[in-house]
mmCIF file of the N, C-alpha and C atoms, coordinates in Angstrom:
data_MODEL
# 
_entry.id   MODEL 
# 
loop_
_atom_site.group_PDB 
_atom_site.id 
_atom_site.type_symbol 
_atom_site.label_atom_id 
_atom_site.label_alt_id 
_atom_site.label_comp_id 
_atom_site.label_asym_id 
_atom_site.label_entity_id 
_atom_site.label_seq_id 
_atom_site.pdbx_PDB_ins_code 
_atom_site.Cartn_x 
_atom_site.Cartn_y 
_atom_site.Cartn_z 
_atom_site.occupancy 
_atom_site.B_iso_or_equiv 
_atom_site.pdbx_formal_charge 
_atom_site.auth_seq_id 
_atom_site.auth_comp_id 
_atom_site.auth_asym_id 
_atom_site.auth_atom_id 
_atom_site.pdbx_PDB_model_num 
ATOM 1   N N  . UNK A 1 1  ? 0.842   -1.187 0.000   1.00 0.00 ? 1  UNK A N  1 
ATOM 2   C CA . UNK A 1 1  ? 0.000   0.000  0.000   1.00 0.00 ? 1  UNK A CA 1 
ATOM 3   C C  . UNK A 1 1  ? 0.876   1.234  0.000   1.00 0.00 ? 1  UNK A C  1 
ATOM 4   N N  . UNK A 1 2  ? 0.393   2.081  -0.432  1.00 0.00 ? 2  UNK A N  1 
ATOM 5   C CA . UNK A 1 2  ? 0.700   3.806  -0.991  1.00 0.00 ? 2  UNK A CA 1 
ATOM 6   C C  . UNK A 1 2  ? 0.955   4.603  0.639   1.00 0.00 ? 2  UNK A C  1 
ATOM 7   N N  . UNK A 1 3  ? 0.238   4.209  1.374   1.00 0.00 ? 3  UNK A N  1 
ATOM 8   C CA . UNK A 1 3  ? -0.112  5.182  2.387   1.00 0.00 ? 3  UNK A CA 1 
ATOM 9   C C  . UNK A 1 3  ? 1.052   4.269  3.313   1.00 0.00 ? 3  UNK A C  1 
ATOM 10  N N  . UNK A 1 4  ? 1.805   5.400  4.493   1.00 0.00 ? 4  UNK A N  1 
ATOM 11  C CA . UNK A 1 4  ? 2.596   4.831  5.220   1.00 0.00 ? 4  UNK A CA 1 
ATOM 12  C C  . UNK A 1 4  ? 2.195   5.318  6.812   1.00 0.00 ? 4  UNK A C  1 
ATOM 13  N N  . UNK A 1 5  ? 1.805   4.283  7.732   1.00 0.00 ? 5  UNK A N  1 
ATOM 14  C CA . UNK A 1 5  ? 1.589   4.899  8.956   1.00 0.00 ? 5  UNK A CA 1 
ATOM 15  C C  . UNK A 1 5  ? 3.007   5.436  9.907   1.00 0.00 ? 5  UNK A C  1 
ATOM 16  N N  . UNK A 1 6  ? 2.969   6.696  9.827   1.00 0.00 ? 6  UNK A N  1 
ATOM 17  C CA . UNK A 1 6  ? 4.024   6.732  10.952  1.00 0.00 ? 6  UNK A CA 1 
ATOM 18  C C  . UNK A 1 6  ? 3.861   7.446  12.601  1.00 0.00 ? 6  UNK A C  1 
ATOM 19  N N  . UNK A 1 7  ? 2.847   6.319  13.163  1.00 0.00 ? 7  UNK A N  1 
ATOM 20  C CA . UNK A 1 7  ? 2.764   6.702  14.597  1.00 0.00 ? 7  UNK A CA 1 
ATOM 21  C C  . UNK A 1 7  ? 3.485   6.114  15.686  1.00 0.00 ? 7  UNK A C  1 
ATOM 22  N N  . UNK A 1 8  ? 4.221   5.054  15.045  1.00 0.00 ? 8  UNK A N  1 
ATOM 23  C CA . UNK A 1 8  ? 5.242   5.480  15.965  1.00 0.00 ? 8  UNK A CA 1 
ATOM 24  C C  . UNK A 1 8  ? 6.510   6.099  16.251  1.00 0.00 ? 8  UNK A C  1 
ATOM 25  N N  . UNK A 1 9  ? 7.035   6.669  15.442  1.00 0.00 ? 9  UNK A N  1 
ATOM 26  C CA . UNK A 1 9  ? 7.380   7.683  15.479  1.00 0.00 ? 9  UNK A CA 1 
ATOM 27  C C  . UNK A 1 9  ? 6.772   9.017  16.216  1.00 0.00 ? 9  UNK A C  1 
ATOM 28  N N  . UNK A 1 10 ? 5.472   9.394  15.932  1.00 0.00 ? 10 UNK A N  1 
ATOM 29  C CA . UNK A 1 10 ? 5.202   10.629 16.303  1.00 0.00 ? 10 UNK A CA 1 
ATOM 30  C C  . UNK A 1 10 ? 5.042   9.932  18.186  1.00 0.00 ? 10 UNK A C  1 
ATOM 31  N N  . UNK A 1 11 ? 4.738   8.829  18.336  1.00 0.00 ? 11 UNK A N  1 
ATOM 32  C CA . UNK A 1 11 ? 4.619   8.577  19.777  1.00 0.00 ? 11 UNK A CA 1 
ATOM 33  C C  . UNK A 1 11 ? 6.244   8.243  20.681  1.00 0.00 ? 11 UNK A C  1 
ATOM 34  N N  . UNK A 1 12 ? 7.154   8.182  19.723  1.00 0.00 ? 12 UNK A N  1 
ATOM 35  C CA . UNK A 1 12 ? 8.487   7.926  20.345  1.00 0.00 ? 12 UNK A CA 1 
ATOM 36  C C  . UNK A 1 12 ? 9.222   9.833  20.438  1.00 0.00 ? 12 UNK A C  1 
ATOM 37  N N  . UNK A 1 13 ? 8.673   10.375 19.636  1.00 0.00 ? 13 UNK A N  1 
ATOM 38  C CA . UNK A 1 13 ? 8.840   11.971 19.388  1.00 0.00 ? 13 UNK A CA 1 
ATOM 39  C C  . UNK A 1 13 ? 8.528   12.842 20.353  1.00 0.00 ? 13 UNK A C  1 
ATOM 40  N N  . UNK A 1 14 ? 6.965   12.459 20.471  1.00 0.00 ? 14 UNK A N  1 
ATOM 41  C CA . UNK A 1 14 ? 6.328   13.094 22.143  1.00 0.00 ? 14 UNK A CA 1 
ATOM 42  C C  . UNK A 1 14 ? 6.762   11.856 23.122  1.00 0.00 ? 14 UNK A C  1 
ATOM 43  N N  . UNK A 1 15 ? 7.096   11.119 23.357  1.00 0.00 ? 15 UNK A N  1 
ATOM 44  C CA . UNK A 1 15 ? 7.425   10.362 24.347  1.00 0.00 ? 15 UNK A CA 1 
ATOM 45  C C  . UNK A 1 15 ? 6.312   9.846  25.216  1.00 0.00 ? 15 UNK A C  1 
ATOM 46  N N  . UNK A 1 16 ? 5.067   9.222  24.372  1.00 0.00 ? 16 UNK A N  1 
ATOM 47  C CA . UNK A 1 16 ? 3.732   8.950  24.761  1.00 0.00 ? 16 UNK A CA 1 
ATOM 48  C C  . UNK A 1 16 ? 4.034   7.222  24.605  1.00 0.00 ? 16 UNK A C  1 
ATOM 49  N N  . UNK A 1 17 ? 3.409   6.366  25.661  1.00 0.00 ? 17 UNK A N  1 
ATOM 50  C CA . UNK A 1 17 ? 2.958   5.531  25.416  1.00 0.00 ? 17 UNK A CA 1 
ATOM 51  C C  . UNK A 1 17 ? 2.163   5.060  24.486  1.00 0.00 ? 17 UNK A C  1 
ATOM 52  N N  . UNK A 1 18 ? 1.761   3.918  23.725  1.00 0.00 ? 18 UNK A N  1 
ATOM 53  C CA . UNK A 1 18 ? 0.358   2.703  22.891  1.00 0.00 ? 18 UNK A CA 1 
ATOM 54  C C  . UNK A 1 18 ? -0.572  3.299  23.844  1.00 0.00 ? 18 UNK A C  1 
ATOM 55  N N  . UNK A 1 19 ? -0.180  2.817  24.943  1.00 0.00 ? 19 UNK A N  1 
ATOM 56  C CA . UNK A 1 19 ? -1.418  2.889  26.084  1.00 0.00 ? 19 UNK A CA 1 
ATOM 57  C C  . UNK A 1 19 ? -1.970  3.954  26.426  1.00 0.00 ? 19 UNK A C  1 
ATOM 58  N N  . UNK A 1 20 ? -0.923  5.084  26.598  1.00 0.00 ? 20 UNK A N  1 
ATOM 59  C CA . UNK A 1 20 ? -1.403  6.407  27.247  1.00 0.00 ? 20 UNK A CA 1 
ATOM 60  C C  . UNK A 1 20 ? -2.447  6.583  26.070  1.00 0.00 ? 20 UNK A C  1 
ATOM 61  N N  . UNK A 1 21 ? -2.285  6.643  24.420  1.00 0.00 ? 21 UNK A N  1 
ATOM 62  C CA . UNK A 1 21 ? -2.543  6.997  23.616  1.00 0.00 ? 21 UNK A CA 1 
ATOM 63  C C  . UNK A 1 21 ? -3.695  6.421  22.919  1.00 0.00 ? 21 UNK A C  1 
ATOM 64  N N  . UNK A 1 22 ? -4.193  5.230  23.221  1.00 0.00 ? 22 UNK A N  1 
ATOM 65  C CA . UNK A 1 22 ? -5.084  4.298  23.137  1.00 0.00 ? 22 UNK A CA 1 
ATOM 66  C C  . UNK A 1 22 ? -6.140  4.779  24.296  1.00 0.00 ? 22 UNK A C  1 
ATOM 67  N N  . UNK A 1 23 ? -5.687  4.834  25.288  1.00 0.00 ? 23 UNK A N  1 
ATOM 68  C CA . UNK A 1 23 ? -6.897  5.495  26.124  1.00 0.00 ? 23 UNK A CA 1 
ATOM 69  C C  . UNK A 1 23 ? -7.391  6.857  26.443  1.00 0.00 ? 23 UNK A C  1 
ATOM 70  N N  . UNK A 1 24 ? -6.044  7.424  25.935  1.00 0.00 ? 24 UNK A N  1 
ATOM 71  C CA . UNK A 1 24 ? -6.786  9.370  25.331  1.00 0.00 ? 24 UNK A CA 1 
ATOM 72  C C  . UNK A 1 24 ? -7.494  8.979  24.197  1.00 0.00 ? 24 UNK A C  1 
ATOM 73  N N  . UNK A 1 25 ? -7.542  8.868  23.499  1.00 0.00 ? 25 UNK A N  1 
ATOM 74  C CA . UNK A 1 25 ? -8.294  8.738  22.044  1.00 0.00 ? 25 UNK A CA 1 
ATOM 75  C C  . UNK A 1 25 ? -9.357  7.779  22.301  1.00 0.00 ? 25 UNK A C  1 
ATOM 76  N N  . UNK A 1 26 ? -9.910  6.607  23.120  1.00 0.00 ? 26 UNK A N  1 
ATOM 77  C CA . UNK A 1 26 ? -10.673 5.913  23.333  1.00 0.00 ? 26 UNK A CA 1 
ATOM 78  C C  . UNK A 1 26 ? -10.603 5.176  22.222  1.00 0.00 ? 26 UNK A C  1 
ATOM 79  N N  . UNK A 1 27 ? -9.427  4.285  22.227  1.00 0.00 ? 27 UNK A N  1 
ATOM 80  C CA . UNK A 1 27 ? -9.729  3.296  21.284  1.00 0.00 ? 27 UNK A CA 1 
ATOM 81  C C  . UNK A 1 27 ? -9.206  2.044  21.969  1.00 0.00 ? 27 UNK A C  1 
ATOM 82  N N  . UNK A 1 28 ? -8.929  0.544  21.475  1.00 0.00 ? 28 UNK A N  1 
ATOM 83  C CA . UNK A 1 28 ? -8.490  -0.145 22.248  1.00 0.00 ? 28 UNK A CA 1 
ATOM 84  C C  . UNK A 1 28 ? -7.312  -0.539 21.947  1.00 0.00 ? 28 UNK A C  1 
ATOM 85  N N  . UNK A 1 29 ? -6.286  -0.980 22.626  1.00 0.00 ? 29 UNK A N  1 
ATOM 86  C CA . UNK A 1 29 ? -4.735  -1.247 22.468  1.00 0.00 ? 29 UNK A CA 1 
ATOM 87  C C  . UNK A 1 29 ? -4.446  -2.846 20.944  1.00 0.00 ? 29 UNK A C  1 
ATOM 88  N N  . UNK A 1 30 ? -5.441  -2.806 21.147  1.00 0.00 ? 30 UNK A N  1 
ATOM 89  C CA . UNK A 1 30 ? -5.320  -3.868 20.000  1.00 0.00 ? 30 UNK A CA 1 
ATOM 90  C C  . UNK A 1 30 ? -5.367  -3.101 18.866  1.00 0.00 ? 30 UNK A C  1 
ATOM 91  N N  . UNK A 1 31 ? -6.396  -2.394 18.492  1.00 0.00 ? 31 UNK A N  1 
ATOM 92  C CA . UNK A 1 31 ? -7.214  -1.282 17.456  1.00 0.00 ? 31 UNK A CA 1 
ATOM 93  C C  . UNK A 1 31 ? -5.566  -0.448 17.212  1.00 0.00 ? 31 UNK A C  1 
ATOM 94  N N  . UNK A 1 32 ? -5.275  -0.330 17.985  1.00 0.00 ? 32 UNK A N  1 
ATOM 95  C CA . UNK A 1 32 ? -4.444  1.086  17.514  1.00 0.00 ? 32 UNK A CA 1 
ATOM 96  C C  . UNK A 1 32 ? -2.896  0.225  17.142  1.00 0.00 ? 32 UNK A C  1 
ATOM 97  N N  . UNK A 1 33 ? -2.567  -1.108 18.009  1.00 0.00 ? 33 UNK A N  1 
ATOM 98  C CA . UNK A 1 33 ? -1.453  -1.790 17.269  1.00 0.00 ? 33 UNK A CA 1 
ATOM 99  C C  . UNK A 1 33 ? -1.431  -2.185 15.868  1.00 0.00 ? 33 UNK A C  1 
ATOM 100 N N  . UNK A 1 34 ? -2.923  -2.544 15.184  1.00 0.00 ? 34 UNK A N  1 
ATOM 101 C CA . UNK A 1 34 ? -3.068  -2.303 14.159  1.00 0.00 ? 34 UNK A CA 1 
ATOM 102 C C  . UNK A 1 34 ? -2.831  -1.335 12.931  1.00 0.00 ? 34 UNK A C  1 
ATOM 103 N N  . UNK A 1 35 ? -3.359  -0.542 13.730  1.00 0.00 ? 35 UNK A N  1 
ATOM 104 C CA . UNK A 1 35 ? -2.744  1.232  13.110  1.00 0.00 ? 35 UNK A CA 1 
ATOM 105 C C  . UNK A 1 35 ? -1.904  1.481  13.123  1.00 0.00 ? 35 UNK A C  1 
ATOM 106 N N  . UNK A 1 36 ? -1.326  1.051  14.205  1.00 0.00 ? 36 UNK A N  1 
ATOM 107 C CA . UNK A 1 36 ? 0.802   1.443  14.259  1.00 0.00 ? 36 UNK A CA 1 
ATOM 108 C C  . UNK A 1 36 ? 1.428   0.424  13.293  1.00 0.00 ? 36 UNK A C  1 
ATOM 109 N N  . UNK A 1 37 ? 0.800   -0.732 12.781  1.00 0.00 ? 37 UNK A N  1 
ATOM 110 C CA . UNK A 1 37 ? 2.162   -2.418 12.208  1.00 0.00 ? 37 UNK A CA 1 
ATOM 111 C C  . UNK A 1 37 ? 1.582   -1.618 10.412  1.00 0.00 ? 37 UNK A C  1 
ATOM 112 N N  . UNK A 1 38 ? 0.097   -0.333 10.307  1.00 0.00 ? 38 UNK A N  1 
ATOM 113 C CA . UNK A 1 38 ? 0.426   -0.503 8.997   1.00 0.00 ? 38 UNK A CA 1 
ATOM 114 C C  . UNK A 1 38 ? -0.813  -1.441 8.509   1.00 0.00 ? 38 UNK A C  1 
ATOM 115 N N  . UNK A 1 39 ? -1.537  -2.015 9.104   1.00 0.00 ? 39 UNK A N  1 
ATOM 116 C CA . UNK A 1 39 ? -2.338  -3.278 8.623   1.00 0.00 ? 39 UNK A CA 1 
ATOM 117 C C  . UNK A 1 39 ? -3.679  -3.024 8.599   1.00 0.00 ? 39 UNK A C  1 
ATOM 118 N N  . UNK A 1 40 ? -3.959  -1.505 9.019   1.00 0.00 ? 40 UNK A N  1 
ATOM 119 C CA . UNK A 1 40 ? -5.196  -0.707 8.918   1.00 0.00 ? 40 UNK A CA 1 
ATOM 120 C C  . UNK A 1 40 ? -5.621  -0.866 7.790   1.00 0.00 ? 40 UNK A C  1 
ATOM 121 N N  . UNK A 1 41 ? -6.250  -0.262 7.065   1.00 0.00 ? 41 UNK A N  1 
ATOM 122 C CA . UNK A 1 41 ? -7.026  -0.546 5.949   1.00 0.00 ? 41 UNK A CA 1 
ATOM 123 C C  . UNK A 1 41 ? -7.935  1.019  5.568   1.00 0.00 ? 41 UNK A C  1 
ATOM 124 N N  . UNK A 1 42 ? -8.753  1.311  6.906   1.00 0.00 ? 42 UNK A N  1 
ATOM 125 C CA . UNK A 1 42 ? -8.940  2.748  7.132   1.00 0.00 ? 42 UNK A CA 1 
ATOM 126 C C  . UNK A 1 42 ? -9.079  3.633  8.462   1.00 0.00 ? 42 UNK A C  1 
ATOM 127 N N  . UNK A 1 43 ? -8.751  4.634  8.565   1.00 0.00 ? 43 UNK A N  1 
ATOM 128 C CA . UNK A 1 43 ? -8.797  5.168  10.044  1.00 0.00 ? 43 UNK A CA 1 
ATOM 129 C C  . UNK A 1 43 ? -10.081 6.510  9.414   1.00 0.00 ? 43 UNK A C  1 
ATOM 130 N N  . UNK A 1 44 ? -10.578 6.062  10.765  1.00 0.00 ? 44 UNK A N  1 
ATOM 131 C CA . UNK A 1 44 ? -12.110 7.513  11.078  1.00 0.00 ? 44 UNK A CA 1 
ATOM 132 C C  . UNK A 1 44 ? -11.696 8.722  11.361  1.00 0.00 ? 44 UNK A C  1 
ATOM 133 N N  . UNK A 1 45 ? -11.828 9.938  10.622  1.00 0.00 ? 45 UNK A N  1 
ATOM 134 C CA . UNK A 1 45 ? -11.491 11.558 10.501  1.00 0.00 ? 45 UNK A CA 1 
ATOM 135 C C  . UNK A 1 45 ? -11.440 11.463 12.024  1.00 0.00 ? 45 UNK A C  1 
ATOM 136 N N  . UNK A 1 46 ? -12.155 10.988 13.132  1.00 0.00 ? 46 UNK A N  1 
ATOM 137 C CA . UNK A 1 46 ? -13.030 11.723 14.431  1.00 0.00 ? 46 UNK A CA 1 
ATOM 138 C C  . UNK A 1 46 ? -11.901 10.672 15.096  1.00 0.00 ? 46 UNK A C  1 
ATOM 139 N N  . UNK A 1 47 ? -10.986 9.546  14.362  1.00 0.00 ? 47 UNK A N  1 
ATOM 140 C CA . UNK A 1 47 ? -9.781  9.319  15.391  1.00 0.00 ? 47 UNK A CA 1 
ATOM 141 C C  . UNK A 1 47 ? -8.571  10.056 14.648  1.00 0.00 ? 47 UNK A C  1 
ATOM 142 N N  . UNK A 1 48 ? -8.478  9.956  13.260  1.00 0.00 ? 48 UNK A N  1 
ATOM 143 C CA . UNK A 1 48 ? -7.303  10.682 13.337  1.00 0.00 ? 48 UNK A CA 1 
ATOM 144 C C  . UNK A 1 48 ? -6.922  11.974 14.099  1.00 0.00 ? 48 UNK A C  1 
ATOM 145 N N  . UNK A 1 49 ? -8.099  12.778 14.081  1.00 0.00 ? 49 UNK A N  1 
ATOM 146 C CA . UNK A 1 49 ? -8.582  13.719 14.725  1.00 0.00 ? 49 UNK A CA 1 
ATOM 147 C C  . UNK A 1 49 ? -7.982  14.371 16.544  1.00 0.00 ? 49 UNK A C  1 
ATOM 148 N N  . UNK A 1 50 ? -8.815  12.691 16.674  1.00 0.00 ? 50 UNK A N  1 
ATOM 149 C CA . UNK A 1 50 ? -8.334  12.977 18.234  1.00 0.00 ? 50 UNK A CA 1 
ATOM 150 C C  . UNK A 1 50 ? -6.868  12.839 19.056  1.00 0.00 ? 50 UNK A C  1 
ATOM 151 N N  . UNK A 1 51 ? -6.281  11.579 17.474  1.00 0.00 ? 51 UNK A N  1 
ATOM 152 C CA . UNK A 1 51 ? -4.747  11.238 17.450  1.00 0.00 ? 51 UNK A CA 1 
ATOM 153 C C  . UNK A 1 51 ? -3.947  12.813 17.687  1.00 0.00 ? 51 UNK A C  1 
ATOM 154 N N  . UNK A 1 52 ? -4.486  13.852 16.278  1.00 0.00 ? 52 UNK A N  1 
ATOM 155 C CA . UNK A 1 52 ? -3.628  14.541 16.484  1.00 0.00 ? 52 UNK A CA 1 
ATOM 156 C C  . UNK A 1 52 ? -3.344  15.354 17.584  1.00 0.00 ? 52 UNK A C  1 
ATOM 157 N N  . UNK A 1 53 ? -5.002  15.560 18.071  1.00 0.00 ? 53 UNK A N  1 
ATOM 158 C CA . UNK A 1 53 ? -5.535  17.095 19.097  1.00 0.00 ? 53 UNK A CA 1 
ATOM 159 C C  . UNK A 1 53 ? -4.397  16.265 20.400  1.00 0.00 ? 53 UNK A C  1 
ATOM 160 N N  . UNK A 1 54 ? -3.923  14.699 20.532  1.00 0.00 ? 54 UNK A N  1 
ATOM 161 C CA . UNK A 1 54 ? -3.412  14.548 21.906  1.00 0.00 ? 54 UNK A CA 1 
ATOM 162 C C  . UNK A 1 54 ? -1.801  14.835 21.620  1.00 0.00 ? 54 UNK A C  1 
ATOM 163 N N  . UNK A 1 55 ? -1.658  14.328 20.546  1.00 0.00 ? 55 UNK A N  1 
ATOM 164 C CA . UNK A 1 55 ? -0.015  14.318 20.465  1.00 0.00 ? 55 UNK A CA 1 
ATOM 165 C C  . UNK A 1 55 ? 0.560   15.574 19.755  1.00 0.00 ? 55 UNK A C  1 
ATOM 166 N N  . UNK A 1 56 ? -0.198  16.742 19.860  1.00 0.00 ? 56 UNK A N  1 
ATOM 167 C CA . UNK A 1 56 ? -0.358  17.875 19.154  1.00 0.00 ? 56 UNK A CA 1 
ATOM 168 C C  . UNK A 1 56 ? 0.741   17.701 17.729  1.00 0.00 ? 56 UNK A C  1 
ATOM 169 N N  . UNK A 1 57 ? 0.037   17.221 16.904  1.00 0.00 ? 57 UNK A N  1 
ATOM 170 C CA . UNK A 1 57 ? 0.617   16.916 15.209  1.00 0.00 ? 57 UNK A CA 1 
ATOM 171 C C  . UNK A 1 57 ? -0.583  17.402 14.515  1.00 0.00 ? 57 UNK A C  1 
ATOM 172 N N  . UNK A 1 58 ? 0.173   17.399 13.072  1.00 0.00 ? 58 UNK A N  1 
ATOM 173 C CA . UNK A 1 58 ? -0.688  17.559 11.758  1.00 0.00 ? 58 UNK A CA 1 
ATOM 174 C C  . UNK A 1 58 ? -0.813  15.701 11.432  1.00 0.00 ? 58 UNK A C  1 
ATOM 175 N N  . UNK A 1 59 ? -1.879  15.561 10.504  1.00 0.00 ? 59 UNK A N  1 
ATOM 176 C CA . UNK A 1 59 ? -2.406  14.656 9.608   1.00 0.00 ? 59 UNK A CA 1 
ATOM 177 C C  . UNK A 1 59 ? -1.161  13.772 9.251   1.00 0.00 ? 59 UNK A C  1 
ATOM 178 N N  . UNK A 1 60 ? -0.563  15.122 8.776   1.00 0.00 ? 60 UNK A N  1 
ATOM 179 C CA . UNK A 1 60 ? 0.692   14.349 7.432   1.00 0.00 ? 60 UNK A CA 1 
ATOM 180 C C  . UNK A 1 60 ? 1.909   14.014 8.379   1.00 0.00 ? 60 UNK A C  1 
ATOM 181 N N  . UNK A 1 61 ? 2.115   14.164 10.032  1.00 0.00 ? 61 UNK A N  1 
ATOM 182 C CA . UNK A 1 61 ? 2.850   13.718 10.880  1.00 0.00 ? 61 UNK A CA 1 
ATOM 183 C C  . UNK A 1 61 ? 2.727   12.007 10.659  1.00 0.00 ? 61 UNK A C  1 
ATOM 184 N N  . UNK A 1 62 ? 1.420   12.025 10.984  1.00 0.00 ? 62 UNK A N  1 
ATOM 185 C CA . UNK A 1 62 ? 0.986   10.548 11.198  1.00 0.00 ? 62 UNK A CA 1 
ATOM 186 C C  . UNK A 1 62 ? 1.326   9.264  9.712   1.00 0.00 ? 62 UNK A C  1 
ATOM 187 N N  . UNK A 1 63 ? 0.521   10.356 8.436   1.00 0.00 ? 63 UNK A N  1 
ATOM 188 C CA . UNK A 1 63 ? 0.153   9.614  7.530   1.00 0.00 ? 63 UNK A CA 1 
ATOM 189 C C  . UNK A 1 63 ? 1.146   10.040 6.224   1.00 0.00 ? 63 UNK A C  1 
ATOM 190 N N  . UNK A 1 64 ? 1.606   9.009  5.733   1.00 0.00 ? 64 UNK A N  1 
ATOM 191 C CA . UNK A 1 64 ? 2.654   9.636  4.613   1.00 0.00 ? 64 UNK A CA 1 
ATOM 192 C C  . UNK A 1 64 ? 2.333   8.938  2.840   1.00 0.00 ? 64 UNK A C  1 
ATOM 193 N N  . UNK A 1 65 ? 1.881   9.615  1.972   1.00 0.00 ? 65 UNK A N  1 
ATOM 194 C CA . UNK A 1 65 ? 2.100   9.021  0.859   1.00 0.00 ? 65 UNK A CA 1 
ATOM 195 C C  . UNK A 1 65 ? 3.342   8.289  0.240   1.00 0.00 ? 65 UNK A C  1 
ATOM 196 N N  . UNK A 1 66 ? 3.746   7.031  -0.178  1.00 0.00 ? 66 UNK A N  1 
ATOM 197 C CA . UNK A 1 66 ? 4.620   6.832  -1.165  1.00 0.00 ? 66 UNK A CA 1 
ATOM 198 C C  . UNK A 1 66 ? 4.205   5.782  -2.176  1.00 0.00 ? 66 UNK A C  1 
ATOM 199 N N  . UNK A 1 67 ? 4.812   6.481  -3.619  1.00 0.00 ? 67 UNK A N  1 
ATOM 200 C CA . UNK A 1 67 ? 4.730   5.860  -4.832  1.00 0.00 ? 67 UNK A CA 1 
ATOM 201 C C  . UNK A 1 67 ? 5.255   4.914  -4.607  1.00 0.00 ? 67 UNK A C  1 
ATOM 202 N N  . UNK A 1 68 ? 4.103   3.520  -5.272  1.00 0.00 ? 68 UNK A N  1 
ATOM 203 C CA . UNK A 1 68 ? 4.662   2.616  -5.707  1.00 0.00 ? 68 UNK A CA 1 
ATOM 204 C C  . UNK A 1 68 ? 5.703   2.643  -6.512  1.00 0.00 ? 68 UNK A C  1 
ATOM 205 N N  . UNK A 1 69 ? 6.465   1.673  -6.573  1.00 0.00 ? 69 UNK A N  1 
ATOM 206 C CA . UNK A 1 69 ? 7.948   1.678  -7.885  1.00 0.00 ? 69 UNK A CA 1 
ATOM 207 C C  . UNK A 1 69 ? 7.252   0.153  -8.678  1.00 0.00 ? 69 UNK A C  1 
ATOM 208 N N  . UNK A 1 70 ? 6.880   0.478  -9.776  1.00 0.00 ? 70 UNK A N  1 
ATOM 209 C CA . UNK A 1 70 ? 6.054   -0.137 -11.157 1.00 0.00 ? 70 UNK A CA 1 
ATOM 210 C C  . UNK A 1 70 ? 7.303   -0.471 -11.967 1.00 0.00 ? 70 UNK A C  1 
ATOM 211 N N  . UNK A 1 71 ? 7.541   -1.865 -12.353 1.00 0.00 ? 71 UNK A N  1 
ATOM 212 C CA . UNK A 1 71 ? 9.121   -2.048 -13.428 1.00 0.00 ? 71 UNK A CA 1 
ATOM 213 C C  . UNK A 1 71 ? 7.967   -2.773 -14.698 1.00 0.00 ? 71 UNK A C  1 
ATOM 214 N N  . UNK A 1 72 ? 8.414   -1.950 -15.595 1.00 0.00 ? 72 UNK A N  1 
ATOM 215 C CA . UNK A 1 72 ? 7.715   -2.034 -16.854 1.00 0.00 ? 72 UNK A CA 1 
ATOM 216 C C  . UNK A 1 72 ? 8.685   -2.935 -17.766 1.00 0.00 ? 72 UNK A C  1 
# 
């Protein structure tokens, strides 16, 4: 996939726990290890949302585009 999660990083950056961060945002520690390995599929505006408002980031902290490399 195109899209690259990078939260952990932004959680090793602020120096936040899975956990601390899983239970500010109200999600569950399973839910969000998902989101951190990449294996998401899609995340809800109203968590990315709350991701950022705790770890005070932008969108594009978290979420990164990269081109596939296509060999023709």
């Amino acid at each position: 996939m195109a899209i690259l999660i990078n939260l952990d990083v932004m959680l090793a950056k602020r120096k936040v726990s899975s956990k601390e961060l899983a239970e500010a945002v109200g999600i569950t520690p399973q839910n969000l290890s998902v989101l951190k390995t990449g294996k998401a599929k899609a995340i809800r505006f109203s968590t990315l949302d709350a991701v950022c408002r705790f770890l005070d980031c932008q969108p594009g902290d978290i979420l990164e585009f990269q081109a596939d490399e296509t060999v023709e």
